[in-house]
N, CA, C and O atoms as a GROMACS GRO file, in nm:
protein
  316
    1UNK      N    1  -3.218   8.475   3.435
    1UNK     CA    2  -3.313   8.527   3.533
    1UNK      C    3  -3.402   8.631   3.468
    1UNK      O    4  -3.376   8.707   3.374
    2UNK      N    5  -3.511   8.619   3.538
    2UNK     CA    6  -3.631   8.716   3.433
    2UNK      C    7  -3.646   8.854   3.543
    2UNK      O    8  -3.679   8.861   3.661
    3UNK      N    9  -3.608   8.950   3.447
    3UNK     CA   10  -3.638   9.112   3.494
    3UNK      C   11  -3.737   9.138   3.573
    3UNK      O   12  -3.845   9.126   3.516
    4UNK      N   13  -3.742   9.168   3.681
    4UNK     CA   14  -3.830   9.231   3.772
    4UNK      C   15  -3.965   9.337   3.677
    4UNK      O   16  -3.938   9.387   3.567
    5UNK      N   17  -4.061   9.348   3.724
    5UNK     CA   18  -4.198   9.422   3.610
    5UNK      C   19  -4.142   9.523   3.782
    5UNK      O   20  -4.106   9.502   3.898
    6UNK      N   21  -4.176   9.668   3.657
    6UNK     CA   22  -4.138   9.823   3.741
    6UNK      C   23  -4.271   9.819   3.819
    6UNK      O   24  -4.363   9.768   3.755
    7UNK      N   25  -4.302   9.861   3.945
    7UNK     CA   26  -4.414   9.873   4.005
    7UNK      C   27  -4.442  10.053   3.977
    7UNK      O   28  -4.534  10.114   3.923
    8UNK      N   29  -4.297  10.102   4.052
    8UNK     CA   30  -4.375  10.238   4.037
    8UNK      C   31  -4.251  10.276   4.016
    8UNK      O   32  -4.155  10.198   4.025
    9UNK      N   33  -4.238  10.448   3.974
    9UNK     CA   34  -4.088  10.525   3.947
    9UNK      C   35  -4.057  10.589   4.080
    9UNK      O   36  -4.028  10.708   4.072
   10UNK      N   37  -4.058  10.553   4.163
   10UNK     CA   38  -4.054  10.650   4.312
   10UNK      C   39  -4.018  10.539   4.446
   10UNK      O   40  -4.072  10.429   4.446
   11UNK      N   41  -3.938  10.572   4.541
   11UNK     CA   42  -3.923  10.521   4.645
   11UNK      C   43  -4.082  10.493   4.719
   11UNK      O   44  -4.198  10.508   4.680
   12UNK      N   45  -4.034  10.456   4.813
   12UNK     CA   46  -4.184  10.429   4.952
   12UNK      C   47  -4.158  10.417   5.035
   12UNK      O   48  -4.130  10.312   5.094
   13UNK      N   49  -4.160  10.554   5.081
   13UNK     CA   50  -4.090  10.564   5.268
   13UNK      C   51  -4.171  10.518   5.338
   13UNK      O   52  -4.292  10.534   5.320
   14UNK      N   53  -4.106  10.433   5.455
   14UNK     CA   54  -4.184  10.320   5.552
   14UNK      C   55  -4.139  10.367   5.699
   14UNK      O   56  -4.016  10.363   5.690
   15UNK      N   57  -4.166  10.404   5.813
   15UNK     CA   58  -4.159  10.383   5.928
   15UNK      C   59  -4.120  10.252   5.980
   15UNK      O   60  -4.216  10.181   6.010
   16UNK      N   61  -4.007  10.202   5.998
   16UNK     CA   62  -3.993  10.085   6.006
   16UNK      C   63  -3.977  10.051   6.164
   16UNK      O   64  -3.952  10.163   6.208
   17UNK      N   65  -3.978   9.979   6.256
   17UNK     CA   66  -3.949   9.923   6.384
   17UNK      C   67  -3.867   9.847   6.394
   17UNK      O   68  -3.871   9.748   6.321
   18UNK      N   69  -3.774   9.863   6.475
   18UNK     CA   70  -3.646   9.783   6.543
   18UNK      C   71  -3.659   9.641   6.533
   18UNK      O   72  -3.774   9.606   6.558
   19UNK      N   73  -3.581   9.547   6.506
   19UNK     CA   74  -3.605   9.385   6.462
   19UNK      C   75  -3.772   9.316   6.451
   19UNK      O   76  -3.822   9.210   6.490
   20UNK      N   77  -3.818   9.420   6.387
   20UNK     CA   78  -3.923   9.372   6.311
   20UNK      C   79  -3.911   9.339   6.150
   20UNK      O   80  -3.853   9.419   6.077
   21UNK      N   81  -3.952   9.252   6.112
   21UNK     CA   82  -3.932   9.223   5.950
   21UNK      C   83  -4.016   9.237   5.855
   21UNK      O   84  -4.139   9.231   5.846
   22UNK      N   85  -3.949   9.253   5.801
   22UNK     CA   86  -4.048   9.290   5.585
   22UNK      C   87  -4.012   9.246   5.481
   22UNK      O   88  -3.898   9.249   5.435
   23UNK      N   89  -4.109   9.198   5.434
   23UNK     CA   90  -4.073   9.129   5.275
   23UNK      C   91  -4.113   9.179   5.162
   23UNK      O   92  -4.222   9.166   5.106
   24UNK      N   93  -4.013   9.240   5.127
   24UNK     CA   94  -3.982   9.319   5.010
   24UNK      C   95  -4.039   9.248   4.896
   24UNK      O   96  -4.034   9.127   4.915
   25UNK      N   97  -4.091   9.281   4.785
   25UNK     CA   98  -4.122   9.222   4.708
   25UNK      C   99  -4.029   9.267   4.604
   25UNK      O  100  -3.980   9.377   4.578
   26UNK      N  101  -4.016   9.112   4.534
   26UNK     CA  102  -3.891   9.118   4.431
   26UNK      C  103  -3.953   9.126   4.279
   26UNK      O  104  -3.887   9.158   4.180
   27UNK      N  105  -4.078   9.093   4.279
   27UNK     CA  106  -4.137   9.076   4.129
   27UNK      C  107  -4.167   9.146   4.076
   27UNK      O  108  -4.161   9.136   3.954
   28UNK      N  109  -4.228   9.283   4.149
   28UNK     CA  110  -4.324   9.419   4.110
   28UNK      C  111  -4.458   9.379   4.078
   28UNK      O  112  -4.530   9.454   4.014
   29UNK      N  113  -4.507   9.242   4.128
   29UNK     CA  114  -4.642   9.239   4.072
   29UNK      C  115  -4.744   9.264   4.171
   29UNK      O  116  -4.858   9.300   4.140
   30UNK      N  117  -4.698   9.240   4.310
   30UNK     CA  118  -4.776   9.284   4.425
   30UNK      C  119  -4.844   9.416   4.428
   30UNK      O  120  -4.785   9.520   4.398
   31UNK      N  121  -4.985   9.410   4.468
   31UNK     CA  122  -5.048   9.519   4.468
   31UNK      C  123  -5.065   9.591   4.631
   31UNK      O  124  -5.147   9.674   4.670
   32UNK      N  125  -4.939   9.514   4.715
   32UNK     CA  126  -4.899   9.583   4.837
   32UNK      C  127  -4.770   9.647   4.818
   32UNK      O  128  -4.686   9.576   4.874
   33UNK      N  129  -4.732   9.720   4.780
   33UNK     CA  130  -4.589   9.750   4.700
   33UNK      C  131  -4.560   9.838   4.858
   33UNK      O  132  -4.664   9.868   4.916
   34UNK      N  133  -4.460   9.869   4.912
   34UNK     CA  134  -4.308   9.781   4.842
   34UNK      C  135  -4.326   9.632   4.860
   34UNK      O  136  -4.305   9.560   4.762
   35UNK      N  137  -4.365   9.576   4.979
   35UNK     CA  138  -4.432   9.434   5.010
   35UNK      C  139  -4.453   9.370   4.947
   35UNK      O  140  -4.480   9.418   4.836
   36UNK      N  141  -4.460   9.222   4.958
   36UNK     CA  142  -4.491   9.088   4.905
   36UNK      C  143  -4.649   9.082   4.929
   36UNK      O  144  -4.704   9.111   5.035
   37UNK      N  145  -4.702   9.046   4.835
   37UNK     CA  146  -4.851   8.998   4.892
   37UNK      C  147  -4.869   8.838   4.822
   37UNK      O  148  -4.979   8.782   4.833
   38UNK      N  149  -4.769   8.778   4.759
   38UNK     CA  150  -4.780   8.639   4.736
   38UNK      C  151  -4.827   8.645   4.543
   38UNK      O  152  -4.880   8.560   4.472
   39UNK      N  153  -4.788   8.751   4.520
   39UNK     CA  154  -4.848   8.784   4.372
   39UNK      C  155  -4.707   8.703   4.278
   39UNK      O  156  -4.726   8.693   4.157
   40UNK      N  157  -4.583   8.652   4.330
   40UNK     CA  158  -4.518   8.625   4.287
   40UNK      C  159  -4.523   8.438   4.249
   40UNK      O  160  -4.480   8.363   4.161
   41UNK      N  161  -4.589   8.428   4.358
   41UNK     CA  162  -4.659   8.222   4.294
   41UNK      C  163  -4.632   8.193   4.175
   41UNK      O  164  -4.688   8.242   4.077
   42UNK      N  165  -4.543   8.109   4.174
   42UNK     CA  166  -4.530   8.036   4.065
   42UNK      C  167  -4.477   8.087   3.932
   42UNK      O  168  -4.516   8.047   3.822
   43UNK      N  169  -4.370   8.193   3.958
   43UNK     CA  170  -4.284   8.244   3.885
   43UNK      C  171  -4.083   8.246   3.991
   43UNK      O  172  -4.068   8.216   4.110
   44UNK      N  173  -4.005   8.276   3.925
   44UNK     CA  174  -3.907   8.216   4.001
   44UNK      C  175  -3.857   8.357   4.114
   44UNK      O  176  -3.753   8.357   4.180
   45UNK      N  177  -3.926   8.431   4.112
   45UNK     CA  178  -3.932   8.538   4.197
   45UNK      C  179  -3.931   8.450   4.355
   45UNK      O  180  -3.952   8.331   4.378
   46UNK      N  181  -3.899   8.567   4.448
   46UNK     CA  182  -3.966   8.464   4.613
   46UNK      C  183  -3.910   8.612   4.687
   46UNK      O  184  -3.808   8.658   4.636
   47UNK      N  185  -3.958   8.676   4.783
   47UNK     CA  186  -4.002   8.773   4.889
   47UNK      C  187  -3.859   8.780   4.920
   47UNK      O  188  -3.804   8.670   4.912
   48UNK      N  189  -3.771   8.893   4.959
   48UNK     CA  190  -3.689   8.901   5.039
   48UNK      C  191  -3.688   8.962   5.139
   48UNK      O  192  -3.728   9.078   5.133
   49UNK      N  193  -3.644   8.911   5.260
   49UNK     CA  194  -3.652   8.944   5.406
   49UNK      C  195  -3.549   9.106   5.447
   49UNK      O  196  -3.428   9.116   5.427
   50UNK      N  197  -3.628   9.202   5.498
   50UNK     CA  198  -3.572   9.297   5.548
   50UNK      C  199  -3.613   9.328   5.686
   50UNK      O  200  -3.720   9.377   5.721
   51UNK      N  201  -3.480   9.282   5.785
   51UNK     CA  202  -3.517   9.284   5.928
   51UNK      C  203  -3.442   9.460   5.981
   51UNK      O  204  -3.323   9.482   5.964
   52UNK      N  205  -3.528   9.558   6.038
   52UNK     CA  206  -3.484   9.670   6.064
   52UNK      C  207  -3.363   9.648   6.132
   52UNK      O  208  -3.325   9.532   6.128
   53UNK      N  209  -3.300   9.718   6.186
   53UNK     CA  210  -3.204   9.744   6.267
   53UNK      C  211  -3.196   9.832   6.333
   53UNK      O  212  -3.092   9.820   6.398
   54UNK      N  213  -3.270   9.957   6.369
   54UNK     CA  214  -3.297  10.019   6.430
   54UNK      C  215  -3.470  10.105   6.380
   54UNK      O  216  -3.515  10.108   6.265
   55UNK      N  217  -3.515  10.144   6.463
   55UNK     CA  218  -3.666  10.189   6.425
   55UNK      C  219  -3.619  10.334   6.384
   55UNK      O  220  -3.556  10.401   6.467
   56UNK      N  221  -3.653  10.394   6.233
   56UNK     CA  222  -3.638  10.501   6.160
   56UNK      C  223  -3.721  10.486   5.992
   56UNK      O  224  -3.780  10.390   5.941
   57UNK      N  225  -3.695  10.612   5.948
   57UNK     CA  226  -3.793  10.566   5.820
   57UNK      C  227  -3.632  10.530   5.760
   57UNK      O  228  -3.518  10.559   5.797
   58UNK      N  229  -3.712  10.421   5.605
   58UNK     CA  230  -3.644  10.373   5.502
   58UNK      C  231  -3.686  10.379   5.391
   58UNK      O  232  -3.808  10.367   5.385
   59UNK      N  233  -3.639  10.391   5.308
   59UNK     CA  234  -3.716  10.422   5.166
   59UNK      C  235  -3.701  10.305   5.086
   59UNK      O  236  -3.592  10.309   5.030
   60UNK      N  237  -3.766  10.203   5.058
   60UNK     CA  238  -3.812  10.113   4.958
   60UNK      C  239  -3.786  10.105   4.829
   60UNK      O  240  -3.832  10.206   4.776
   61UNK      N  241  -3.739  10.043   4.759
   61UNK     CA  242  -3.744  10.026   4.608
   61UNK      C  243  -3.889   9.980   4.510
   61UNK      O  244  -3.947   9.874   4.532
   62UNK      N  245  -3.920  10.045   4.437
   62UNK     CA  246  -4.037  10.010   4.382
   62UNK      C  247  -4.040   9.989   4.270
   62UNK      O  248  -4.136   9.947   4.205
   63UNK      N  249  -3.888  10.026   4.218
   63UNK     CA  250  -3.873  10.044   4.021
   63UNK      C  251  -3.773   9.845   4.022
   63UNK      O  252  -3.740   9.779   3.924
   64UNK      N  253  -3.762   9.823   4.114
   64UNK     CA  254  -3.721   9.706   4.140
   64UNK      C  255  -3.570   9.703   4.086
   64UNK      O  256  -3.521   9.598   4.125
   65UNK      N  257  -3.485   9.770   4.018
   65UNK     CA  258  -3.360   9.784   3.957
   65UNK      C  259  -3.225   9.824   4.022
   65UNK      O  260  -3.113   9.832   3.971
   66UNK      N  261  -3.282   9.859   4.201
   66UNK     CA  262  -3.206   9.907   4.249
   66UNK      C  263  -3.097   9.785   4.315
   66UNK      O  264  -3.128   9.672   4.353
   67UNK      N  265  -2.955   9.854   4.314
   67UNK     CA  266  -2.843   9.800   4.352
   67UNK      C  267  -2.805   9.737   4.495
   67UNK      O  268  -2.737   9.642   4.535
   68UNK      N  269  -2.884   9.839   4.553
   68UNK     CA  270  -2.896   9.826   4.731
   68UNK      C  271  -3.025   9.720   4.790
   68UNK      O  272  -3.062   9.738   4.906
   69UNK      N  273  -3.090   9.610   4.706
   69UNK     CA  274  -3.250   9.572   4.748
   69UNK      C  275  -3.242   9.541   4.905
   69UNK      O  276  -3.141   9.484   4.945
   70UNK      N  277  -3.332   9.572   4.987
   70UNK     CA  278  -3.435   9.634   4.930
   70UNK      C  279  -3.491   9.794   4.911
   70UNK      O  280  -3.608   9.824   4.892
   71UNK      N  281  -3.398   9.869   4.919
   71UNK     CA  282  -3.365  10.030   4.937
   71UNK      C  283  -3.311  10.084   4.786
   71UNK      O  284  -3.226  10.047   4.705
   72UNK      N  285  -3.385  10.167   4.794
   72UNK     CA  286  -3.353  10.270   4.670
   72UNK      C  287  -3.241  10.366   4.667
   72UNK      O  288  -3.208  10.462   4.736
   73UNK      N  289  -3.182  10.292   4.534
   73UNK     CA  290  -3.075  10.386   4.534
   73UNK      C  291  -3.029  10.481   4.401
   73UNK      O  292  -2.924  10.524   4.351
   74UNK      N  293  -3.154  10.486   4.379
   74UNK     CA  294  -3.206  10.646   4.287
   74UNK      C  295  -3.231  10.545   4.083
   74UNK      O  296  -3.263  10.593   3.974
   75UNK      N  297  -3.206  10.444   4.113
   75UNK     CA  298  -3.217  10.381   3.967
   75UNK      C  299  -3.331  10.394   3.907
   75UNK      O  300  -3.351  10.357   3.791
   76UNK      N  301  -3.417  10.449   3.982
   76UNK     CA  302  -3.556  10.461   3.882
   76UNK      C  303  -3.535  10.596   3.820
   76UNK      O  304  -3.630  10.632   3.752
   77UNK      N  305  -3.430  10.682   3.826
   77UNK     CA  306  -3.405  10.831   3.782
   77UNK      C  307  -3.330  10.778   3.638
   77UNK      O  308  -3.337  10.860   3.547
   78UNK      N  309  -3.252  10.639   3.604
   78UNK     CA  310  -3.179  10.598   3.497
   78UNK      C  311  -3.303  10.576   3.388
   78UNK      O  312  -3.416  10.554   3.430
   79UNK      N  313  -3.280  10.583   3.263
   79UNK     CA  314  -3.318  10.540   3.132
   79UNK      C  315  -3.258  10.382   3.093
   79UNK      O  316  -3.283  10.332   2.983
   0.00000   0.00000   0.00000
């Protein structure tokens, strides 16, 4: 499997809404980050679905390395 490209070194806190959904982007090539914008076509990447569960903020993964996807769980702080 081919390594995710780092989008950014920092979370992206989102306001999220109660069973509303988001697609995380798994590639880092989207220039809607944390989001999918379809920048992943035709590589073996594909959007993963994050349905809230309750309406609160969430913090996003953007260094793409994190353990928890689609939520950051501090891996962009690793070397």
């Amino acid at each position: 499997m081919t390594k995710a490209q780092r989008a950014e070194n920092s979370p992206v806190g989102v306001d999220v809404l109660e069973g509303k959904s988001y697609f995380w982007c798994t590639c880092g090539k989207s220039l809607k980050q944390p989001f999918c914008d379809g920048s992943h076509k035709g590589t073996e990447f594909s959007p993963l679905l994050f349905k809230a569960e309750q309406s609160k903020k969430v913090f996003f993964c953007t260094c793409k390395q994190t353990k928890d996807q689609p939520l950051c769980d501090g891996s962009h702080n690793l070397k």
